[in-house]
C-alpha positions in Angstrom: -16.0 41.2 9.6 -17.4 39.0 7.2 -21.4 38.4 6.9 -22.3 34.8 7.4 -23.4 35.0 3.7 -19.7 36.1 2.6 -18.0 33.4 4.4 -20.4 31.0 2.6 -20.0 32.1 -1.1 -15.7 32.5 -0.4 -16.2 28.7 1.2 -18.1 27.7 -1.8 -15.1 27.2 -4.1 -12.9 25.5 -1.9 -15.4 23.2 -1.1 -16.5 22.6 -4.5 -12.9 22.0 -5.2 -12.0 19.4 -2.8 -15.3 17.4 -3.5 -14.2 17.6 -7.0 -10.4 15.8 -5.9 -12.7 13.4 -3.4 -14.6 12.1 -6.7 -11.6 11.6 -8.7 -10.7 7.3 -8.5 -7.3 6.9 -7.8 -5.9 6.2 -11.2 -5.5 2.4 -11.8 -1.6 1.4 -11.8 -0.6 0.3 -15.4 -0.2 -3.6 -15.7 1.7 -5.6 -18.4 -1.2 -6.5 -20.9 -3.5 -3.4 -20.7 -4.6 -1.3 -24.0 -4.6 2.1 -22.6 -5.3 5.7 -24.5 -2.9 8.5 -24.6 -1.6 11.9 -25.7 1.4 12.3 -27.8 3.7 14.6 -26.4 6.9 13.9 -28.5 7.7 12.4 -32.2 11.0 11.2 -32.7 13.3 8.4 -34.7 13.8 7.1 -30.9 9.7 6.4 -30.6 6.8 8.2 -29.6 6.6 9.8 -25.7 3.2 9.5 -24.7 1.1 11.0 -21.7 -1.0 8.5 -20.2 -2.9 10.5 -17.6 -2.3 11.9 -14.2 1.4 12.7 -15.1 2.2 9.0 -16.4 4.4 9.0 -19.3 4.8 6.0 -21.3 7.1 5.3 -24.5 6.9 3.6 -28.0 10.1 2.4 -28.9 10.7 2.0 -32.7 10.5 -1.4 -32.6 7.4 -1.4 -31.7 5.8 0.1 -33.7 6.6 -1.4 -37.1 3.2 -2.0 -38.1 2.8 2.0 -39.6 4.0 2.7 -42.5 6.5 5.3 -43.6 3.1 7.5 -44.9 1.3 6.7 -41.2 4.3 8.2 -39.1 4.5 11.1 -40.9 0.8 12.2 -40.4 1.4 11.4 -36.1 1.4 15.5 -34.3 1.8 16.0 -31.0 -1.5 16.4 -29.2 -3.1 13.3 -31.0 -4.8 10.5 -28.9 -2.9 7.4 -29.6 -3.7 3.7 -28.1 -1.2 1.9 -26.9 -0.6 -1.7 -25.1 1.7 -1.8 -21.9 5.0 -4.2 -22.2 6.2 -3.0 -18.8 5.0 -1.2 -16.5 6.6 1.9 -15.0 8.9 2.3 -12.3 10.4 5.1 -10.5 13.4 5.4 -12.4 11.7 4.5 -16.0 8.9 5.4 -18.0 6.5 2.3 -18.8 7.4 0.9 -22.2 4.1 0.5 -24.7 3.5 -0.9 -27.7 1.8 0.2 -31.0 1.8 -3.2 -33.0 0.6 -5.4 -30.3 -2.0 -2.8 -29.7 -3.2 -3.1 -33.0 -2.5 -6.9 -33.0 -5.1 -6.7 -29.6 -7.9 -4.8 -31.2 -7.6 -6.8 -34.6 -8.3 -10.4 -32.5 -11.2 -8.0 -30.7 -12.6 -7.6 -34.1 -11.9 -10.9 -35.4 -13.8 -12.2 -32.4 -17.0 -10.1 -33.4 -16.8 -11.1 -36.6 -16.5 -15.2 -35.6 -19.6 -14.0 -33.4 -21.7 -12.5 -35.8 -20.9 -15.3 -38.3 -19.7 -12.4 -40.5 -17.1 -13.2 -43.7 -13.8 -11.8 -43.7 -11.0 -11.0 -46.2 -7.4 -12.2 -46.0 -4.5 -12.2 -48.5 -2.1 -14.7 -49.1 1.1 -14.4 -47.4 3.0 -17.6 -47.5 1.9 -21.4 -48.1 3.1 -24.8 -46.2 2.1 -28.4 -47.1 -0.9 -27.7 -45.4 -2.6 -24.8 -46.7 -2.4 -21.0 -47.1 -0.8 -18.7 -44.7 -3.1 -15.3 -44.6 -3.3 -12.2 -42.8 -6.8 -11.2 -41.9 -7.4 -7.6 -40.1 -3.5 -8.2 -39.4 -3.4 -11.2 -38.3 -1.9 -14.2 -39.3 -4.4 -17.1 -39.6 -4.0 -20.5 -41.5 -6.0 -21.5 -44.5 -6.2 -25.5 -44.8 -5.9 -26.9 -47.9 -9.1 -28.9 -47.8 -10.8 -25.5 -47.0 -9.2 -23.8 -50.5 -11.2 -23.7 -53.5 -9.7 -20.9 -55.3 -6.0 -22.5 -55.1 -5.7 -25.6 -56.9 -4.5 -28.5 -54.9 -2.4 -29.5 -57.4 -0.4 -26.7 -56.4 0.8 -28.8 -53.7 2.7 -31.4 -55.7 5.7 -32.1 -53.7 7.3 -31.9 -56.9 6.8 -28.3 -58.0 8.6 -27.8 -54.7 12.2 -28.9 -56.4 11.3 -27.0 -59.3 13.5 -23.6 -59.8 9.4 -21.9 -60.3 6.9 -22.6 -57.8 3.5 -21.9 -59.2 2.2 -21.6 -55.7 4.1 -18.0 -55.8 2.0 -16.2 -58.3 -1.1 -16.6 -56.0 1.1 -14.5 -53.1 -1.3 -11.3 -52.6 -4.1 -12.8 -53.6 -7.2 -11.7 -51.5 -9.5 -14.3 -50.6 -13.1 -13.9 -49.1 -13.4 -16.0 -46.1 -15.1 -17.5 -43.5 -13.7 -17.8 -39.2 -13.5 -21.5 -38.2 -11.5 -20.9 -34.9 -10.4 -18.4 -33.2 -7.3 -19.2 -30.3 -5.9 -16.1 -28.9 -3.9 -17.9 -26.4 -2.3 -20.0 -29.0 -2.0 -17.2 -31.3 -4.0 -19.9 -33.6 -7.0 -18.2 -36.2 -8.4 -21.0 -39.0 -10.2 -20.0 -41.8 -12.2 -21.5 -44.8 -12.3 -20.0 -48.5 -14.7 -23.3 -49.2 -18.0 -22.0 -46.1 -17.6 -18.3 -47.6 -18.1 -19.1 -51.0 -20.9 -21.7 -50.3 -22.8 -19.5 -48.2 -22.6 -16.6 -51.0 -23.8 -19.2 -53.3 -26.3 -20.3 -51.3 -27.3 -16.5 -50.9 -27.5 -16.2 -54.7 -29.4 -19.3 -54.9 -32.2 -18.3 -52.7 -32.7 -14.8 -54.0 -32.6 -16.8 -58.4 -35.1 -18.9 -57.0 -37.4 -16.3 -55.4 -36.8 -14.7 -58.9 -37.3 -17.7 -61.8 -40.1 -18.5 -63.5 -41.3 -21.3 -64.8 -41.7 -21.7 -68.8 -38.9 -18.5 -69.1 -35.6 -18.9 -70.8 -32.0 -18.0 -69.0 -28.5 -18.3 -70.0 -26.4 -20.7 -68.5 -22.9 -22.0 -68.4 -22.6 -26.0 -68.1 -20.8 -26.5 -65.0 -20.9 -30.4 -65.0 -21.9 -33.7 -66.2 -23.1 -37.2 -65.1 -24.7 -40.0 -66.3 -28.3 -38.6 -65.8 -27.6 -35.3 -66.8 -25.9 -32.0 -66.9 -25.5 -29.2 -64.3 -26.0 -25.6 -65.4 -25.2 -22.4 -63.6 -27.9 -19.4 -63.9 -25.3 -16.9 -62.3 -25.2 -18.4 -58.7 -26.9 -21.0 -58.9 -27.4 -24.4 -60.7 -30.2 -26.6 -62.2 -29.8 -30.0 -63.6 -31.1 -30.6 -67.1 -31.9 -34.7 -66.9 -30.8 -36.8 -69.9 -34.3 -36.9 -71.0 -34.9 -33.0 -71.5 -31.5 -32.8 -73.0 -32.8 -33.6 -77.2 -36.0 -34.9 -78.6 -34.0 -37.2 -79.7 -32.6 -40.4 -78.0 -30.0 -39.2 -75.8 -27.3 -42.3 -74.5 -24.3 -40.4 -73.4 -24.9 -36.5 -71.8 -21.3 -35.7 -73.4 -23.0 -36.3 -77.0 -25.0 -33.2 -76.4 -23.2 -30.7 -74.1 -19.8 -30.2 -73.0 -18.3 -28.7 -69.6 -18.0 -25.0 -69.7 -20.5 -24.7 -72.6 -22.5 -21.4 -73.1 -26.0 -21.9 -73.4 -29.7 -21.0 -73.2 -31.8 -23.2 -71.2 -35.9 -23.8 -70.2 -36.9 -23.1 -67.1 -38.9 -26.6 -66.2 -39.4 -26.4 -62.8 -38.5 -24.6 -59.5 -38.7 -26.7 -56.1 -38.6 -23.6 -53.7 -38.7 -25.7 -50.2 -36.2 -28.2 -51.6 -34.2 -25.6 -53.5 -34.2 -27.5 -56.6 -34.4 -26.1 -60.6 -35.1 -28.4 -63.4 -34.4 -27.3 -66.9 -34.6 -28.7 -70.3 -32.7 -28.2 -73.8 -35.1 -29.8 -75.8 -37.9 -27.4 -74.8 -36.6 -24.6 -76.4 -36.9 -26.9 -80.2 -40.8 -27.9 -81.1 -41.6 -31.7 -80.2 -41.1 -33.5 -83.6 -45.0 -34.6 -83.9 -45.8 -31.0 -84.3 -44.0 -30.5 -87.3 -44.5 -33.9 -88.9 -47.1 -32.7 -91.1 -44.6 -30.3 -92.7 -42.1 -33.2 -93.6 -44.1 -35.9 -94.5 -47.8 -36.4 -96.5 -49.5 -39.6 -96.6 -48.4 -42.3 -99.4 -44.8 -40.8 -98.8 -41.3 -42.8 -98.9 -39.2 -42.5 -96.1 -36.2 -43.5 -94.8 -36.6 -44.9 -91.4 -34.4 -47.3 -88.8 -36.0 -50.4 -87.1 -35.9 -49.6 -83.2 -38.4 -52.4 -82.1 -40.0 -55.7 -83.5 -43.0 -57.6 -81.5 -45.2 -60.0 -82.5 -47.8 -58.0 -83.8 -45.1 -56.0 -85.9 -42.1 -53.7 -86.1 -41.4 -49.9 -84.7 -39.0 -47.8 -87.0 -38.3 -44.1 -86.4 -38.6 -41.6 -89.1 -37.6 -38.5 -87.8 -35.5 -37.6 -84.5 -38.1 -39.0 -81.6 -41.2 -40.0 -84.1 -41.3 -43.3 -84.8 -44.4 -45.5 -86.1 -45.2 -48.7 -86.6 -44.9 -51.6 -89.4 -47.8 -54.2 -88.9 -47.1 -57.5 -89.7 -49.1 -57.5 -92.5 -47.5 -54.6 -94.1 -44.2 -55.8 -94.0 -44.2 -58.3 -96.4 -46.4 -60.2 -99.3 -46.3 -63.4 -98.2 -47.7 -64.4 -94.8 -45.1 -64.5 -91.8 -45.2 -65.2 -87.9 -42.3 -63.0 -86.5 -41.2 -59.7 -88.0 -37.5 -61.0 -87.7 -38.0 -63.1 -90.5 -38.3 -60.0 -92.2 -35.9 -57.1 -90.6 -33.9 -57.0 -87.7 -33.2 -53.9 -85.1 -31.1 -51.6 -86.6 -32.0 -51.8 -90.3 -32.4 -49.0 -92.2 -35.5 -49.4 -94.7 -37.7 -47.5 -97.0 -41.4 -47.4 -95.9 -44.5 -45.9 -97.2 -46.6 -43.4 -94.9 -49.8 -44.9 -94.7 -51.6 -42.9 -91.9 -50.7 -39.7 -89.7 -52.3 -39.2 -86.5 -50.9 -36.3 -84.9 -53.3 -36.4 -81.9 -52.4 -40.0 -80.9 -48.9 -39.7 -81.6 -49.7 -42.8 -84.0 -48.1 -43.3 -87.3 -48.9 -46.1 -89.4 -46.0 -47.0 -91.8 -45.2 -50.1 -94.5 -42.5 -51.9 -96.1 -44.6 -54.1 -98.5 -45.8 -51.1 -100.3 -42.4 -49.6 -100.7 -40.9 -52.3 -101.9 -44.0 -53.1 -104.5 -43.7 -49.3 -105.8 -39.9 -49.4 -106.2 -40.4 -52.7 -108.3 -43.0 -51.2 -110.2 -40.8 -47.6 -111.0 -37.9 -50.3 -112.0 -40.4 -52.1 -114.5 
């Protein structure tokens, strides 16, 4: 006979045993729609046979698993864990039919979702276009680009009329890849919009922050104009632009921005000012050339003959520019002999003249100029 202790250690076992099968769930029956893991038992041109747990067997037909390519089913063994999406469930004369393309097609709107989330960019590439926008396939799905969210793709693309035409250009942008941005995600409708137009701006708003953390005023970058107005001319630092007003654009008078730079011009630029909080860079062109009054002492001497043009008359006399921005002044009494009450009755706006330097006053920005005495010392040389 058995001790007490015997029967306990040979009980032991089975007891362990069957509290082992009492904590086992029940397994879950498959349902139409479920992603489940498996084990693949067989590899075939007929599909893939895989064990699903507790003796369930499922199969992958071939059509159903069209997203792997000729490469990716030659590297599938027997024994490998495989995740599959139920079509039908099983039934006691059949094995439940699975699905390795809508299984992928689930996990990819999973991770589409996260990404829409997260407010994470994407990639797509260019599969197809409508009148709309660009088809694309994103994480291998097929989402919609709208044109007004394109940047990279010209609209004129879209002309109905290169539609009739035996060469579409819209085709040569097929494969493109395009970094892009979620705008909607529908899995109900099958429906995923994207924008090419909020990716970009955000990395260019990315770039912006970290070149304006980096500039300094008074230092000198390369730029590339990027546009033009009627105040000024944009310029882009590598991610960011600055506007160069009309006014820093040349010492000298400046009426038209398109008489100085031109879209798509290389150039170096002044760094005038950086508006952190308002994200704003000013630069100049004419900053990087000395100010004409600092080198007016190397072109001209007192008692001089210049060439000059009349910019301004007033009562008291007449303004005429010498050199780029300098310009002095004619007092009435130097412009001519005889005594006179309006400038006009001497010159008019416009004119080009000869005048005599009579003073230079770089401090003051003052120069003090006269027609009378040019004219009396070009009589006297004829004499």
């Amino acid at each position: 006979m058995l001790s007490s202790s015997s029967q306990a250690q040979d009980a032991g076992p089975i007891q362990n045993m069957a509290e082992l099968l009492d904590s086992v769930e029940p397994m879950k029956p498959l349902r139409r729609g479920d992603v489940v893991e498996g084990v693949m038992m067989r590899v075939d041109s007929e599909g893939i046979l895989v064990s699903i747990g507790h003796k369930a067997e499922g199969l992958v037909p071939s059509r159903e698993m069209k997203t792997l390519s000729s490469e990716d089913f030659e590297r599938l063994r027997v024994g490998d864990e495989i995740v599959t999406f139920v079509i039908r469930e099983s039934t006691d004369d059949s094995s439940a039919i699975l699905s390795i393309d809508k299984a992928v097609g689930q996990k990819a709107w999973k991770i589409l979702q996260n990404f829409l989330e997260q407010g994470e960019g994407v990639e797509g590439k260019i599969m197809g276009f409508n009148r709309g926008g660009a088809i694309v396939e994103v994480e291998s799905i097929q989402g919609f680009v709208p044109m007004s969210q394109l940047v990279s793709i010209s609209r004129e693309l879209f002309n109905p009329e290169h539609e009739d035409s035996e060469q579409d250009p819209k085709t040569d942008e097929i494969g493109k890849v395009l970094q892009l941005k979620i705008l909607e995600i529908d899995r109900a409708r099958n429906r995923a919009i994207f924008s090419e137009r909020q990716a970009l701006q955000e990395v260019r708003d990315e770039q912006k922050a970290k070149l304006i953390k980096e500039l300094q005023e008074g230092e000198i970058r390369a730029g590339k104009v990027t546009g033009i107005s009627s105040f000024g001319a944009f310029v882009d630092l590598g991610g960011a632009d600055g506007l160069i007003h009309i006014s820093e654009l040349s010492w000298n008078s400046v009426t038209s921005t398109e008489d100085v730079v031109k879209v798509g011009q290389e150039l170096d630029v002044y760094v005038l000012k950086v508006d952190a909080e308002n994200k704003k860079i000013a630069l100049s062109l004419r900053r990087l050339e000395p100010e004409p009054w600092e080198t007016i002492t190397r072109q001209f001497d007192v008692g001089d003959v210049v060439d000059a043009t009349i910019t301004k008359l007033t009562n008291f006399g007449a303004f005429a520019r010498v050199e780029g921005s300098v310009e002095g002044l004619i007092h009435i009494s130097e412009l001519d002999s005889r005594v006179i009450n309006h400038p006009r009755e001497v010159v008019g706006e416009g004119d080009i003249v000869k005048l005599k330097v009579l003073r230079i006053e770089i401090e003051r920005r003052r120069l003090g100029l006269s027609l009378k005495q040019a004219v009396e010392e070009a009589e006297t040389e004829e004499s």
